[in-house]
C-alpha positions as CSV (number, residue, x, y, z in Angstrom):
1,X,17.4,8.2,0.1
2,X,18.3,4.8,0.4
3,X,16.3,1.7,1.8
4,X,17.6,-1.4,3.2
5,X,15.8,-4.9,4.0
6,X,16.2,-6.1,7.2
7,X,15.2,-9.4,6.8
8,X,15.4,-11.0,10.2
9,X,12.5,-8.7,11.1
10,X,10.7,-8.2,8.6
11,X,11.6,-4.4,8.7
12,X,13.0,-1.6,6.6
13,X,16.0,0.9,6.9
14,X,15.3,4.2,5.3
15,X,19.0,6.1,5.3
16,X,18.1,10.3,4.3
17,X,19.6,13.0,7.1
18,X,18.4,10.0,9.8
19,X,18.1,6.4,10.0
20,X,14.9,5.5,10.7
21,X,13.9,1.8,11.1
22,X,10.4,0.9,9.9
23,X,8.4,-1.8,11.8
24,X,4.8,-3.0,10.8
25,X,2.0,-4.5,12.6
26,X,3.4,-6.6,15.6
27,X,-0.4,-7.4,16.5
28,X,0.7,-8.0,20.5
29,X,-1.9,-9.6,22.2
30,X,-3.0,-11.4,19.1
31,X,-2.6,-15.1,21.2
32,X,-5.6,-13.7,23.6
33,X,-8.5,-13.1,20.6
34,X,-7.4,-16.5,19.0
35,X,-7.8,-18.1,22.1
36,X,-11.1,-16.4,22.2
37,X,-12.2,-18.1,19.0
38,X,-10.7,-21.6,20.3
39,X,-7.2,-21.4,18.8
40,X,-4.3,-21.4,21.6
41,X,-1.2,-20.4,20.9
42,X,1.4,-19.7,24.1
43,X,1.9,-15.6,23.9
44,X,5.3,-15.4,21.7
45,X,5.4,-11.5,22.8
46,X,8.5,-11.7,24.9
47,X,10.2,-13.2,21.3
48,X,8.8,-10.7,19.3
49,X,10.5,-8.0,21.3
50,X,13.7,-9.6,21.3
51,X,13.4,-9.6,17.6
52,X,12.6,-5.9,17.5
53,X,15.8,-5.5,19.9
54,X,18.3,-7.6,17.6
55,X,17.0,-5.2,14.5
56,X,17.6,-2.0,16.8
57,X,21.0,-3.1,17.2
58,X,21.7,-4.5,14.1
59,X,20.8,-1.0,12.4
60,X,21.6,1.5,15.0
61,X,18.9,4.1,14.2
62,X,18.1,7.6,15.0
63,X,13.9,6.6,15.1
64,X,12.4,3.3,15.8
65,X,9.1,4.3,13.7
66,X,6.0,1.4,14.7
67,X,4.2,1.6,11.8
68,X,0.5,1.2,13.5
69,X,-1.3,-1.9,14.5
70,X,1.0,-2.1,17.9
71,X,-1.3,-4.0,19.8
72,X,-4.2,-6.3,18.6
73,X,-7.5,-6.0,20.4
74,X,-10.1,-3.2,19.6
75,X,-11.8,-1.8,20.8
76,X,-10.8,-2.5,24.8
77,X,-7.1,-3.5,25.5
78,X,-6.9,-6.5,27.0
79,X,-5.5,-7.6,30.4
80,X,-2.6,-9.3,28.2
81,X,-1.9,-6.1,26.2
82,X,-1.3,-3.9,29.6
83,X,1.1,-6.1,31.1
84,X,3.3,-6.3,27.9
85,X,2.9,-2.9,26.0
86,X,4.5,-1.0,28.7
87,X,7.5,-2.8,28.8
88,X,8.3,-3.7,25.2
89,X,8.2,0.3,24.7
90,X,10.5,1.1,27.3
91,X,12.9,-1.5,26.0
92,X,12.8,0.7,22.9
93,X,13.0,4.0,24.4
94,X,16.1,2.5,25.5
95,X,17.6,2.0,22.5
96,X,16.1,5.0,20.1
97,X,13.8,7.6,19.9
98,X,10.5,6.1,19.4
99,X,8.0,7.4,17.4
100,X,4.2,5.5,16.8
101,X,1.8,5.6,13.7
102,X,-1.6,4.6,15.4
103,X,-3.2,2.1,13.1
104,X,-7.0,0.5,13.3
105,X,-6.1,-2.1,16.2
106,X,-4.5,0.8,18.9
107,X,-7.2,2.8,20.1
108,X,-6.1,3.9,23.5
109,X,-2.7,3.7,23.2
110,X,-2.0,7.2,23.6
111,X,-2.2,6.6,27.2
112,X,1.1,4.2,27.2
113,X,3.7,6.5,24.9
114,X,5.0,10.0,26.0
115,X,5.1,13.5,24.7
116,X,6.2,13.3,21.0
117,X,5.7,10.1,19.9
118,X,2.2,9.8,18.6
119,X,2.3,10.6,15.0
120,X,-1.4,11.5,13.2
121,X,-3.5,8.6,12.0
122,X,-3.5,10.5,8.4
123,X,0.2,10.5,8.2
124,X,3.1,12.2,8.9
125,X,6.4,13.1,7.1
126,X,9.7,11.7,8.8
127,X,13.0,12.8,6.9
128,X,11.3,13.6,3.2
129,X,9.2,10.0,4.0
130,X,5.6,9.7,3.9
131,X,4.7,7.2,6.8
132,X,1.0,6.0,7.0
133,X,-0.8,2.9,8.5
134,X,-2.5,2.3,5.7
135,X,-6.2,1.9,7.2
136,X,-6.9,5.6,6.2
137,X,-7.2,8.1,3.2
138,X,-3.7,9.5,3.2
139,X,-2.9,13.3,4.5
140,X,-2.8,16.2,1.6
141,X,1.2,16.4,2.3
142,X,1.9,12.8,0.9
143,X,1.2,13.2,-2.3
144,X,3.8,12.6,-4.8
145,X,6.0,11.1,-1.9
146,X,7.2,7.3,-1.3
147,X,4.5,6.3,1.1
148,X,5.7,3.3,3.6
149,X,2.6,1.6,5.2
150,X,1.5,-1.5,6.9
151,X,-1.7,-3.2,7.7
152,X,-2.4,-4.6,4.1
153,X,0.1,-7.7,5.9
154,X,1.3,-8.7,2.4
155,X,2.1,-12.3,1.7
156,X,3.4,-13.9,-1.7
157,X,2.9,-17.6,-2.8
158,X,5.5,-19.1,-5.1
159,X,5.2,-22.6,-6.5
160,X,8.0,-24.3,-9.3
161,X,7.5,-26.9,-11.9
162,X,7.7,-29.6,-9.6
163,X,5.1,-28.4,-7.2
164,X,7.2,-26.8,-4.5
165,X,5.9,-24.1,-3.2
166,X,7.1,-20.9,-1.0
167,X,4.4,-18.5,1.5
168,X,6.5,-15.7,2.4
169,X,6.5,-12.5,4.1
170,X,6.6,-9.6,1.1
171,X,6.6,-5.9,0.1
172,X,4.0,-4.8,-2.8
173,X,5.3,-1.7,-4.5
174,X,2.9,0.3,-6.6
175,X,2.0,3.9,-7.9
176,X,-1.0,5.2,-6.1
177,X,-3.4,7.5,-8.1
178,X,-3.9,11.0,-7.1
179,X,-8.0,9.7,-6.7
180,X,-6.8,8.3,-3.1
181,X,-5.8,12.1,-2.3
182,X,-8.8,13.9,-4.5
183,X,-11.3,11.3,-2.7
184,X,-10.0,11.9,0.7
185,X,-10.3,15.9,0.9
186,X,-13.6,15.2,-0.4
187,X,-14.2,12.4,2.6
188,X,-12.6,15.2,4.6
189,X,-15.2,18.1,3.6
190,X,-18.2,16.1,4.2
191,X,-17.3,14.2,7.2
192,X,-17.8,11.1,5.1
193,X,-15.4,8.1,4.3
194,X,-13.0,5.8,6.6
195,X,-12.0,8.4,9.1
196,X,-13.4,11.2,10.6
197,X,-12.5,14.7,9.7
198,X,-9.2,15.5,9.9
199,X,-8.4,19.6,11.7
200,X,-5.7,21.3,10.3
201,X,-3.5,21.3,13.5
202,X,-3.5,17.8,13.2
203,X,-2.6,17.1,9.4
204,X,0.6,15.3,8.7
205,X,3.8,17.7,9.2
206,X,8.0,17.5,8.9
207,X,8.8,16.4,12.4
208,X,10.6,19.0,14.8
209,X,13.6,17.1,15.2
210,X,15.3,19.5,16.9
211,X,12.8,19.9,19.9
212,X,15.1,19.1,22.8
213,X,11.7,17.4,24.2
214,X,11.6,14.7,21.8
215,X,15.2,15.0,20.1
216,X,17.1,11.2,21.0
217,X,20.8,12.0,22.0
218,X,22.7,11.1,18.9
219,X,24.8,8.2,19.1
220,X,28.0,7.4,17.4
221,X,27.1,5.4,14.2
222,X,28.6,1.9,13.3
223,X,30.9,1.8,10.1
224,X,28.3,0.1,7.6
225,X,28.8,-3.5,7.4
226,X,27.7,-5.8,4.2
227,X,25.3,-8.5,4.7
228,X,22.6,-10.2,3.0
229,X,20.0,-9.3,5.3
230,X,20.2,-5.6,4.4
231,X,20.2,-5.4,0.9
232,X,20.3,-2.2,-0.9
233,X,17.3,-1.8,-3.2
234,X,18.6,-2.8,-6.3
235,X,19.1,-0.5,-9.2
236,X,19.0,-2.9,-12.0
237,X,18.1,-6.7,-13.2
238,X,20.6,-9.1,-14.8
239,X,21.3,-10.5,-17.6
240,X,17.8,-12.4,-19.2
241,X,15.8,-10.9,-16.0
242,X,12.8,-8.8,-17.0
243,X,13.2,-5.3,-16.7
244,X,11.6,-3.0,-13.6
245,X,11.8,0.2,-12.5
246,X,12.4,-0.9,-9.1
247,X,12.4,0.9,-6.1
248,X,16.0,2.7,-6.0
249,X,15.5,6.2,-5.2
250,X,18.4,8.1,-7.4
251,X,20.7,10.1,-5.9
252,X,19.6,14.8,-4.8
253,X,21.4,16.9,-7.0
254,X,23.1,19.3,-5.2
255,X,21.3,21.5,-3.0
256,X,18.3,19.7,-3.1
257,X,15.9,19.5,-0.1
258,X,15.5,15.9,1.3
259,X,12.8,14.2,-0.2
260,X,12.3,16.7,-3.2
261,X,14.1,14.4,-5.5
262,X,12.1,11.6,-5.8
263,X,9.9,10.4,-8.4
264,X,7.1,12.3,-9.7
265,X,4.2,11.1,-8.5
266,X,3.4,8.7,-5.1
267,X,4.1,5.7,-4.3
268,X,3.7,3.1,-2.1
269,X,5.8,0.6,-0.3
270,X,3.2,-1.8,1.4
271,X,5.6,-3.5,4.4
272,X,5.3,-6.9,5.5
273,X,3.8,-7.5,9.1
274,X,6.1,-8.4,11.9
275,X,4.0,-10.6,13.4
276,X,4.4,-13.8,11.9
277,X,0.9,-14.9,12.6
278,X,-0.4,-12.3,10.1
279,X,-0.7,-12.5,6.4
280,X,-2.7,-11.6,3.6
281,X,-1.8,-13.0,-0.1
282,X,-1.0,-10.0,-2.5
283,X,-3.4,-11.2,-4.9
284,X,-6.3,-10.7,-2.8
285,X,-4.7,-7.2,-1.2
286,X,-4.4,-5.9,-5.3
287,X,-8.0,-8.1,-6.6
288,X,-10.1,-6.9,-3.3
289,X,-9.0,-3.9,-1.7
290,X,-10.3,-2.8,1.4
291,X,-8.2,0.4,2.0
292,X,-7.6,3.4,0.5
293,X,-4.2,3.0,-0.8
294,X,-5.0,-0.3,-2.1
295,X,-8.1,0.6,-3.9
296,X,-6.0,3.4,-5.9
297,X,-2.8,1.6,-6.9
298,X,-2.0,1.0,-10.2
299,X,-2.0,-2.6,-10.9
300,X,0.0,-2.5,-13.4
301,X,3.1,-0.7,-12.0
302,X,2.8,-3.3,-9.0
303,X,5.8,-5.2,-8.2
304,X,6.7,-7.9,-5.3
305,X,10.0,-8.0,-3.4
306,X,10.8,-10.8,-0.7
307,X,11.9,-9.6,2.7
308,X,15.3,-9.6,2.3
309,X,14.9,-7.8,-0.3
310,X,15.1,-10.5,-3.6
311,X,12.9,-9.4,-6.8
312,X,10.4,-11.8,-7.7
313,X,8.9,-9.4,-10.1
314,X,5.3,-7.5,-11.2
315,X,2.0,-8.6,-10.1
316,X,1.1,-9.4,-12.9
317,X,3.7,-13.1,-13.4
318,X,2.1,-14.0,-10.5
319,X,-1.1,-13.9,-11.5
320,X,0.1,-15.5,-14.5
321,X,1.5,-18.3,-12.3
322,X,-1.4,-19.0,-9.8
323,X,-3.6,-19.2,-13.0
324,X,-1.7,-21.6,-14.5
């Protein structure tokens, strides 16, 4: 497995048996319940799609995976959200097979995608990759897997000596204790907890790939090109740079089933959200969680990674930082 930042989105590329491009939270709609509160912006979601586009053909996937939180208002969808959602996912059908992680804000979406793509709100494995919005307790299945989620909408501050300071998109990466999993079968039992109970025929699953109703025709792949917005994750630090783990994935050995070789225990990648109007410092997202996933990572194991993939390091030099 191998994951590269796209930074011009923000989004991810996760390379196993497909190419699947990762995008979080684009929020459409979101100019409509400011403007509601008294803040006007002009609706950017014509440039937001283009964006989406340029990192379709940038990357050339096999699966355009939105990662929940599609469109903005809840519960209703608003007047704004019907006349743009239908187009901005045929642009993608276009271009991939699409597949949709529902998220808190799409209720009712169902009704705009079309056999196949809706994915379960508990999660869903794509390629040996745990995918989950992130508002939920995670599906059975995802445990001891690299979860990617969104709507956490992480942000990181950085300031130097002089006082210059940085707000950027980021990606929190953390263990997740098996309490999140333990906690949600118990949630499950009792009809208690952030989600309703969950029926076996709709727990997460390994996607049929090969159903000729949702299979995408497979397209001749572009030779891989180097450039700095899609970094490999990076396997080790320099010279004087404190040592990580980091989040390269090492290599199957041979025979291995896709996904099997990673890391024991889970983890989760916490993505960025595309929308550049959203953002939530990681600070707050690891010192008052409000989700699942948040509420049992380790904050210790915690580390921050701009979106084009540069290391700024644990959570904890940081904290350090914005104490000082």
């Amino acid at each position: 497995m191998n994951l590269e930042f796209i930074e011009s989105g923000p989004a991810l590329l996760v390379r196993n048996t497909k190419d699947v491009l990762v995008i979080a939270d684009l929020h459409l709609g979101i100019e409509s319940d400011l403007a509601r509160h008294g803040i006007h912006f002009k609706s950017r979601s014509r440039q937001r799609q283009q964006k989406v586009i340029a990192c379709i053909r940038e990357t050339d996937p096999d699966i355009v995976l939105l990662l929940g939180d599609v469109k903005h208002s809840i519960p209703q969808t608003t007047r704004q959200e019907y006349r743009e959602l239908p187009d901005l996912l045929h642009s993608l059908r276009a271009l991939s097979q699409l597949m949709l992680m529902p998220g808190n804000h799409d209720p009712g979406i169902e009704r705009f995608l079309d056999k196949g793509e809706l994915l379960p709100k508990e999660g869903a494995l794509v390629d040996g990759t745990g995918y989950l919005h992130g508002h939920t307790y995670p599906d059975p299945s995802l445990e001891g897997r690299l979860i990617i989620c969104g709507h956490h909408h992480p942000l990181v501050c950085l300031r130097d000596d002089v006082g210059c300071s940085l707000r950027a998109p980021a990606y929190l990466f953390a263990k997740i204790g098996e309490e999140c999993f333990t906690r949600g079968a118990s949630s499950d039992r009792t009809g208690q907890g952030c989600h309703p109970p969950v029926s076996e025929q709709n727990r997460s699953h390994a996607l049929p790939f090969e159903d000729p109703e949702i299979r995408a025709p497979r397209r001749k792949k572009k030779a891989p090109q180097s450039s700095p917005a899609r970094t490999g994750l990076p396997n080790r630090m320099g010279p004087g740079q404190p040592h990580h783990e980091g989040m390269a994935w090492p290599e199957p050995p041979e025979g291995a089933v896709p996904g099997e070789h990673i890391r024991s225990g889970t983890r989760a990648l916490f993505m960025p959200a595309f929308n550049e109007l959203s953002g939530f410092d990681v600070l707050k997202i690891a010192g008052s969680p409000t989700s699942p996933l948040s509420r049992y990572m380790d904050r210790e194991s915690c580390e921050i990674y701009l979106a084009d993939g540069t290391y700024i390091g644990p959570l904890s030099s940081v904290e350090e930082y914005d104490s000082g």
